[in-house]
C-alpha positions as CSV (number, residue, x, y, z in Angstrom):
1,X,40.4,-107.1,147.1
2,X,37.3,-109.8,147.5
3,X,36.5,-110.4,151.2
4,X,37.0,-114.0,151.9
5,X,36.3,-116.4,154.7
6,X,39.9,-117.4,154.9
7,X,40.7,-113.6,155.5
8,X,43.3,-113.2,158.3
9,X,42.7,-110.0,160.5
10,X,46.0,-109.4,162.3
11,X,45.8,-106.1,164.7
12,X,48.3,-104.3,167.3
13,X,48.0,-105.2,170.7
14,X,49.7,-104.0,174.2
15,X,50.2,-106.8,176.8
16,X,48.6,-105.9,179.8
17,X,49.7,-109.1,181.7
18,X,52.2,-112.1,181.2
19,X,52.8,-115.2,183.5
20,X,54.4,-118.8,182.8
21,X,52.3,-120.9,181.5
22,X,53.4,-123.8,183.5
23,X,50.7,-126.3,183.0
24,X,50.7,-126.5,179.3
25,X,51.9,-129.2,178.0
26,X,54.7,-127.6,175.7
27,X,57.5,-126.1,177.0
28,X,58.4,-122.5,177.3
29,X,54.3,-121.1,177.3
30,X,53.7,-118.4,178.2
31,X,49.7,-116.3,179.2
32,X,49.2,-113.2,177.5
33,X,46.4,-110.8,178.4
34,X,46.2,-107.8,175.5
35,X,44.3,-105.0,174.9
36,X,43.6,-104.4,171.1
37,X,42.1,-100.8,171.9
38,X,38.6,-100.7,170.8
39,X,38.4,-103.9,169.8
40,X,38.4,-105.4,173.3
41,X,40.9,-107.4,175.6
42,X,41.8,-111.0,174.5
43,X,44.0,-113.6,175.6
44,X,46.7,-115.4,173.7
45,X,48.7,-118.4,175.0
46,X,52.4,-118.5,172.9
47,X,55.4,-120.4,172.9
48,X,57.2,-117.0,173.7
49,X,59.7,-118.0,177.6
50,X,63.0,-119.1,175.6
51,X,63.0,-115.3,174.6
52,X,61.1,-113.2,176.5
53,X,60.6,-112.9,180.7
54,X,57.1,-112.5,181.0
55,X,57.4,-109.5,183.0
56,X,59.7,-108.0,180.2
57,X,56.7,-108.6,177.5
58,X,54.0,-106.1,179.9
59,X,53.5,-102.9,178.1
60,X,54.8,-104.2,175.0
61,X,52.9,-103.4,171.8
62,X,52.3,-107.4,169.7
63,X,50.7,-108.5,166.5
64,X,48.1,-110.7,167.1
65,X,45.5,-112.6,164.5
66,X,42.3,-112.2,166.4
67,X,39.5,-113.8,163.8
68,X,40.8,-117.7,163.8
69,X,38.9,-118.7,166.7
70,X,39.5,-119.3,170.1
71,X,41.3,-122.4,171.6
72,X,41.7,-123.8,175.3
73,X,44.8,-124.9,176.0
74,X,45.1,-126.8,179.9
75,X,41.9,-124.7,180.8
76,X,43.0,-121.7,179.6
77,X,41.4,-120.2,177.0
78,X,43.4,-118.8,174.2
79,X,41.3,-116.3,171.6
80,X,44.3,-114.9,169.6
81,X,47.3,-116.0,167.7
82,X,50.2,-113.8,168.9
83,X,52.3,-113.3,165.7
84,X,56.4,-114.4,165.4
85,X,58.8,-115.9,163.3
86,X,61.0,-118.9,164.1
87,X,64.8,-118.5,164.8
88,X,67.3,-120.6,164.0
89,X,66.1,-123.6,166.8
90,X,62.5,-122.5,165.4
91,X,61.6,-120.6,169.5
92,X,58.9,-118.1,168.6
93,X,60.5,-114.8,168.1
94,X,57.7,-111.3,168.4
95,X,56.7,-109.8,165.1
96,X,55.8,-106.0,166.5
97,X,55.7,-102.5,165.3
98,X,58.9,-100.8,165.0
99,X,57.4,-97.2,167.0
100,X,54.4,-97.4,169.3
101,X,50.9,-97.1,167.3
102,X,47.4,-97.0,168.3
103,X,45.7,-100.1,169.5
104,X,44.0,-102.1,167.4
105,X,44.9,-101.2,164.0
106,X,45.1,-103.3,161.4
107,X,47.9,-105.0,159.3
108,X,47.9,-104.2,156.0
């Protein structure tokens, strides 16, 4: 496979920490602080409280693109895409492992 700059690195996360996102401008936000392993902490800001409590989401393992750049989204800055799939109302719903694995690996 050629290496390309458009190359999406998605990796396995655990959230550490999860809180309403209240001052975002779209509804149902939700802070994510998650620890890819040896690859760091990042945090992610997702569309993710029509599903998910926060406080159900800690300890959870994710899939999170971590190489598209960071965004900051009312102050808070967001440095990873935390991976889902719409439902039938299109509301986020988690793309994660199916068993616990180590942090950071990567989708492939």
């Amino acid at each position: 496979m050629v290496d390309s700059p458009f190359d999406v690195e998605i990796r396995v996360g655990e959230v550490l920490e999860a809180e309403s996102f209240e001052e975002a401008n779209k509804p149902k936000m939700t802070k994510l602080w998650i620890d890819l392993g040896e690859h760091g902490e990042v945090q992610s800001a997702a569309q993710l409280d029509h599903h998910y409590d926060p406080e159900e989401l800690e300890g959870r393992q994710v899939l999170c693109a971590t190489n598209l750049g960071s965004v900051r989204i009312a102050g808070f800055k967001s440095e990873a895409l935390t991976v889902g799939v719409p439902d039938e109302e299109e509301f986020p719903v988690l793309v994660e492992p199916e068993q616990d694995v180590p942090l950071g690996g990567l989708l492939f």
